[in-house]
Each structure stands twice: as C-alpha cells, then as structure tokens.
C-alpha positions in Angstrom: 39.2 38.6 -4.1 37.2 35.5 -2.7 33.8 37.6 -2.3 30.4 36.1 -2.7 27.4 37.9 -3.9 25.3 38.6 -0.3 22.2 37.2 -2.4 23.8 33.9 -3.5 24.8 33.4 0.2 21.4 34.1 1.7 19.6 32.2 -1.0 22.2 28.9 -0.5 21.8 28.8 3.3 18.4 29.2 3.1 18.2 26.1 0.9 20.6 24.1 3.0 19.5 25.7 6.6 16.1 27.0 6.1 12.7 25.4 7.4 11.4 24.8 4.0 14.6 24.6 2.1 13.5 27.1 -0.3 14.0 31.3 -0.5 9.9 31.1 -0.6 8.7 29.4 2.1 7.0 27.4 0.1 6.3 24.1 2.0 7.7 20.7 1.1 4.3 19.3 0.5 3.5 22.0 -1.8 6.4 21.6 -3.8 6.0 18.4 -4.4 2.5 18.5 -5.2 3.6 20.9 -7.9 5.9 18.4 -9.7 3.4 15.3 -9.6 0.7 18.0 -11.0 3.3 18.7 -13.7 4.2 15.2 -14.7 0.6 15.3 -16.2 1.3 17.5 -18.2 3.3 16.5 -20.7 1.4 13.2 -20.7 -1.9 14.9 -21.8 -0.4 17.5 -23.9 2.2 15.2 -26.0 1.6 11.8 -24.7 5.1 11.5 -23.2 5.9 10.6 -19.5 8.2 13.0 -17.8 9.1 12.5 -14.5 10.3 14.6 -11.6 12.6 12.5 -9.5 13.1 13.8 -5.8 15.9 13.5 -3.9 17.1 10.5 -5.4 20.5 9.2 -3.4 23.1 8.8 -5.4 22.3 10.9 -8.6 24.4 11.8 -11.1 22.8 15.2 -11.6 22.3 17.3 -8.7 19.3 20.0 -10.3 18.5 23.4 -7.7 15.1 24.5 -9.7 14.7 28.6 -9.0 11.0 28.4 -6.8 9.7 30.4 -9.2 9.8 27.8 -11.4 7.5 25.2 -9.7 5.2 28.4 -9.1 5.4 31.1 -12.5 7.2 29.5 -14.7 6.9 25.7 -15.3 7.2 25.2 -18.8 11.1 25.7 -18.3 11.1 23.3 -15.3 9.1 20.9 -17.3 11.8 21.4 -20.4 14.4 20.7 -18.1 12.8 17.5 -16.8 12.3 16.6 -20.9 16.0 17.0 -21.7 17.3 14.9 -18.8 14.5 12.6 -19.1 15.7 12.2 -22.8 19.5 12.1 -22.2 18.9 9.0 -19.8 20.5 10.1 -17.5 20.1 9.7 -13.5 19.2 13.4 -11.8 17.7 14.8 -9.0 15.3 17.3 -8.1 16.6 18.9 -5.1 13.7 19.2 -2.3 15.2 17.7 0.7 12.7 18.1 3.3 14.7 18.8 6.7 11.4 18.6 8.7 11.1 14.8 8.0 14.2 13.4 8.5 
C-alpha cells in the first residue's frame, strides 16, 4: 500500500528538519542538560555510573528517545541507558543540534 502514518511523518521530519530536532521544541541546551542531570541519578541512588552518550559518530546503536522521556518520564530513558550501558555496547543518544553545526 506504501502509506505512512501522517504522525510518523511529521514527527521524523521534524526531528531531521526542525529547529530543535525534537516534536517539542525543546531546545538543544535543555535537552542535554536533562541527560547530565540524569547521569546523577543512578550514581546517588545505586552507586552505578550511567552515561548518556550524544551523538557519538560511528555508533553501533542509533537510540530516538520519545521527548517526553527526558521531560515526564525518565526512569524508562534512564533503564534504557542501564541496559546498553550493561550490554557494552557502543550507542547513541540522538540530539543532533542543526543550529551548531
């Protein structure tokens, strides 16, 4: 049928095209603010480093978090960054911030 969701298309350009590369608006700085403020959590809670790596080059693991997790819901963007974290592998947070390259 080759159709795509209106919502999926919107949402993906305005990652890829948008000003802040996010369906929010949420700015790059903010964002990334976010993910430092969570990589202190885990520390102080369990005493394990977690870290957020952002747009690393060359990833093996490309990772799109939903905005609403860096805002309402960061427990599951912080299990996320556990499990990868743990598997050793090499991933990426996607935040690439158009307005600075």
């Amino acid at each position: 049928m080759n159709l795509t969701p209106r919502a999926l298309v919107i949402s993906t350009r305005e990652q890829h095209q948008g000003e802040t590369g996010n369906t929010s608006a949420i700015p790059f700085i903010a964002l990334k603010d976010s993910l430092e403020f969570l990589e202190e959590e885990p520390m102080e809670m369990l005493g394990k480093e977690i870290k957020f790596p952002i747009d690393v080059p060359d990833a093996e693991y490309l990772f799109f978090a939903p905005v609403s997790d860096y805002l309402m819901e960061a427990e599951t963007l912080m299990g996320i960054a556990a499990v990868l974290n743990a598997a050793g592998v090499s991933w990426t947070i996607f935040l690439l911030n158009t307005m600075m390259l």
